[in-house]
C-alpha positions as CSV (number, residue, x, y, z in Angstrom):
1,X,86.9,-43.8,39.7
2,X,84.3,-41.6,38.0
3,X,85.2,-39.0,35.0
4,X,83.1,-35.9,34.6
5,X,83.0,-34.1,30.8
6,X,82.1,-31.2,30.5
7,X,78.5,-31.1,28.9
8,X,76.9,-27.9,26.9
9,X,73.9,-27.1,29.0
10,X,71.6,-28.5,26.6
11,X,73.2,-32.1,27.2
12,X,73.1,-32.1,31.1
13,X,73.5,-35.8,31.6
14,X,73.6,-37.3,35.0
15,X,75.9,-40.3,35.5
16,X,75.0,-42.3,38.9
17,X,73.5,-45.5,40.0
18,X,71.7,-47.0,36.6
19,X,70.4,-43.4,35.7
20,X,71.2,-42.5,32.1
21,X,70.3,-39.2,32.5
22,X,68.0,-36.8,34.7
23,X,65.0,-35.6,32.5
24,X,64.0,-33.3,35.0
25,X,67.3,-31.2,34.8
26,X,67.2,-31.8,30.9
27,X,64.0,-30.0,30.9
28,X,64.3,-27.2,33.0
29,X,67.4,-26.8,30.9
30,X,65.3,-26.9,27.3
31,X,62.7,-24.7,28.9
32,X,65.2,-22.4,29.9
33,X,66.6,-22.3,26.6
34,X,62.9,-21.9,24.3
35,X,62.1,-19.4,26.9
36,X,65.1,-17.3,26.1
37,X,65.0,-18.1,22.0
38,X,61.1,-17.2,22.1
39,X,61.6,-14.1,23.6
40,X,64.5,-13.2,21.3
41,X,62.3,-13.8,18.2
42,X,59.0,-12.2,19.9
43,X,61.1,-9.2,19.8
44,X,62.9,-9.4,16.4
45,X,60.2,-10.4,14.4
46,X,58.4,-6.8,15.6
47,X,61.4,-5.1,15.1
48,X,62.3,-6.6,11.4
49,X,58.3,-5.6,10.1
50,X,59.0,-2.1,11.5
51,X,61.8,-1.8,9.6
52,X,60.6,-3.2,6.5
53,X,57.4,-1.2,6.7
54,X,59.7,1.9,6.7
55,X,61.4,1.5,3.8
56,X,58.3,0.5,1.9
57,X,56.1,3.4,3.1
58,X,57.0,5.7,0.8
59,X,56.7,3.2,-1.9
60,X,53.0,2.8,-0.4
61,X,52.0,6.2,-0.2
62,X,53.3,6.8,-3.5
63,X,51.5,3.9,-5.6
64,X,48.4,5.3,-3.3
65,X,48.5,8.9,-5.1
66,X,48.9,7.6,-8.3
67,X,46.1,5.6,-7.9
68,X,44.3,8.7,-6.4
69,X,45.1,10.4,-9.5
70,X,44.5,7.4,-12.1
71,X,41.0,7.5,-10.3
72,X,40.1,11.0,-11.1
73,X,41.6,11.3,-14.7
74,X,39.3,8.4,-15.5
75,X,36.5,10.5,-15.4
76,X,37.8,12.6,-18.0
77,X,35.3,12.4,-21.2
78,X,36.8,9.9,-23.3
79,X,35.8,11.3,-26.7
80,X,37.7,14.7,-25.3
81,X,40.5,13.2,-23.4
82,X,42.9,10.2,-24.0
83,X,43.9,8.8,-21.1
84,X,47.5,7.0,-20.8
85,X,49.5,5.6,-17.1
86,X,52.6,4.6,-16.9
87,X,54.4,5.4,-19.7
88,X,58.1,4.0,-20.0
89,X,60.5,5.6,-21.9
90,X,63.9,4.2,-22.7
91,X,66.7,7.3,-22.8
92,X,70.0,5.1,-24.0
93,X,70.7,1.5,-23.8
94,X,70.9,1.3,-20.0
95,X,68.4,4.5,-19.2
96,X,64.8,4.6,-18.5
97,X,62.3,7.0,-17.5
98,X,58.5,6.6,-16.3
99,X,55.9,9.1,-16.9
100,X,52.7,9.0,-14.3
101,X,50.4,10.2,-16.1
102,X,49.7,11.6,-20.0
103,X,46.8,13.3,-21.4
104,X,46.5,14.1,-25.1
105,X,43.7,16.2,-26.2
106,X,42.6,18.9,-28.4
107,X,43.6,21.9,-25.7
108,X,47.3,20.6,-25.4
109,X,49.1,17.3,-24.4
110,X,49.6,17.1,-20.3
111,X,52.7,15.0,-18.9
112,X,51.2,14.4,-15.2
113,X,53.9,13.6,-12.8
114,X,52.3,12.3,-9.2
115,X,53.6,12.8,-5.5
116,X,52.1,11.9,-2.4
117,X,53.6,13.4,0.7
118,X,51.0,11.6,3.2
């Protein structure tokens, strides 16, 4: 008398005359299965870059401006103008702030914030 088990369909055996197991069925299985797992992942990995891309496009546009900025107050005459990017202040122990953009010269000291809106 023969048992049957029952297999997941990844381990479709075939139990018969001397035949361990029938590749063909075993490989129509797997490419059933890559087939389906390949076209899960064709569509997340899209799907997860879109998402990233979104939260970091504002981040992008930003650091674009400031460099947009940084570009143009360069040409500012140094012996007139001193130029400083970046500038990190620390508020209390666990506070910071960040200034774009200061220039110091002798017609007054400018604190340049930047935004870029695209």
């Amino acid at each position: 008398m023969m048992r049957t088990r029952v297999l997941p369909s990844f381990y479709i055996l075939q139990r018969g005359k001397g035949s361990g197991m029938n590749i063909d069925i075993f490989l129509e299985s797997f490419k059933t299965m890559l087939g389906v797992f390949l076209s899960i992942w064709y569509f997340l990995i899209p799907l997860a870059f879109l998402v990233y891309l979104k939260r970091q496009l504002p981040k992008i546009i930003g650091y674009v401006g400031e460099k947009q900025v940084r570009k143009r107050l360069e040409q500012l005459d140094p012996t007139e103008y001193m130029v400083v990017h970046d500038v990190m202040l620390r508020l209390t122990d666990e506070k910071t702030s960040q200034i774009d953009h200061v220039v110091v010269s002798m017609y007054g000291i400018f604190v340049i914030e930047t935004k870029n809106y695209g």
